[in-house]
C-alpha positions in Angstrom: 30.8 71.6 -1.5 27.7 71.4 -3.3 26.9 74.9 -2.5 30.3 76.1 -3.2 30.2 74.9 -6.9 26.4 75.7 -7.1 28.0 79.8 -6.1 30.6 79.6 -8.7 28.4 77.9 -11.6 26.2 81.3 -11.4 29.3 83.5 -11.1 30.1 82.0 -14.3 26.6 82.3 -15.5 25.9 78.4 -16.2 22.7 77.3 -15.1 23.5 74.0 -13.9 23.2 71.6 -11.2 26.4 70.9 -9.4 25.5 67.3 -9.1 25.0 66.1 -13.0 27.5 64.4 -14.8 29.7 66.9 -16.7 29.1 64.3 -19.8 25.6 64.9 -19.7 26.1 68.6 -20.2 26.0 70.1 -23.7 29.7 70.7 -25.3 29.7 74.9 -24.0 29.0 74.4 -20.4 31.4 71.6 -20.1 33.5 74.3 -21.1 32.7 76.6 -18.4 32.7 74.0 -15.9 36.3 72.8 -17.2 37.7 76.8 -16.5 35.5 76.3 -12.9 37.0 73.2 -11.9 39.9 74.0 -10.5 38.8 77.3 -8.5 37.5 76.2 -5.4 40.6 74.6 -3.7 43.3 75.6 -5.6 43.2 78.3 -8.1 45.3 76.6 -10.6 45.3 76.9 -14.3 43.0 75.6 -16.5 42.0 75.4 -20.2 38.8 75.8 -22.3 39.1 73.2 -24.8 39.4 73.3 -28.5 36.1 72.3 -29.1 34.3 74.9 -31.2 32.3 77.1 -29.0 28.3 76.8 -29.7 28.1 80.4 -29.6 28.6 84.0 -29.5 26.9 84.3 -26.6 29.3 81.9 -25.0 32.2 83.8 -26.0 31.0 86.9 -24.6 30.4 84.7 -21.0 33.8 83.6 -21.7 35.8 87.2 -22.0 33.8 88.1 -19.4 35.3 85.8 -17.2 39.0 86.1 -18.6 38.4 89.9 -18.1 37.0 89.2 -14.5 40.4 87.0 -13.7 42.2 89.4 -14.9 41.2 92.3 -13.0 42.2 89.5 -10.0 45.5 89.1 -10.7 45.0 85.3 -12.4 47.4 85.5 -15.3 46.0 84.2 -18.6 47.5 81.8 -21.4 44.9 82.2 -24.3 45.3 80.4 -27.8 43.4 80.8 -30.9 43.6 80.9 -34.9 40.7 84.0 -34.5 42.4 87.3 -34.5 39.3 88.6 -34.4 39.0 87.9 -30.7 42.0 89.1 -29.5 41.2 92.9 -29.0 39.2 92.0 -26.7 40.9 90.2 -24.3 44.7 90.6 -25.0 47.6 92.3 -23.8 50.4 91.0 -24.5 50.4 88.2 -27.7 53.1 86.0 -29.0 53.0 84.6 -32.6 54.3 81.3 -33.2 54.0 79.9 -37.0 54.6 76.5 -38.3 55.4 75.1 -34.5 58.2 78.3 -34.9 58.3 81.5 -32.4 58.0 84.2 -35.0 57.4 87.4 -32.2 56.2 88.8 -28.8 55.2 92.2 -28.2 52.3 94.4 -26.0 48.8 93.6 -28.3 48.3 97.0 -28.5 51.8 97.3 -30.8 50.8 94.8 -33.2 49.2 94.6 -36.5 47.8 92.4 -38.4 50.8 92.3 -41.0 53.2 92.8 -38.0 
């Protein structure tokens, strides 16, 4: 099992050993190891939390691996405030405002004042 994880940490690209404590891991790889967590046995959905991300380094990891699940067939439920990082990864985006659907449509269709 150890092994297992140890393979997946690097596929991720977190250096880390499989057997520490995720608490004593700083806040972005307890992020990567949250989206790992659940691949081994069951492919199931995960979330990176809504801590703030230490940097764009990590974010780059991070697309990487949405774009990388993608390209598997692992369907994807993203959700951020930063537009900015949605051209990146998106291709399909639904707008809620105030708690309120306000529109879905293909990313590619959207703008930013529609």
């Amino acid at each position: 099992m150890r092994s297992e994880a140890a393979a997946l940490l690097k596929e991720l690209e977190l250096v880390a050993d499989p057997r520490a404590l995720v608490s004593q891991l700083k806040v972005g790889a307890q992020q990567v190891v949250e989206i790992a967590r659940p691949f081994p046995s069951t492919r199931a959905s995960s979330s990176w939390t809504s801590r703030p991300r230490p940097s764009r380094v990590r974010d780059e990891t991070l697309f990487r691996q949405i774009k990388r699940l993608k390209q598997s067939g692992v369907g994807l439920i993203y959700i951020t405030h930063k537009l900015d990082e949605l051209p990146e990864i998106a291709d399909d985006i639904t707008v809620f405002r105030d708690g309120k659907f306000v529109a879905a449509k293909e990313f590619r269709d959207v703008t930013r004042t529609k």
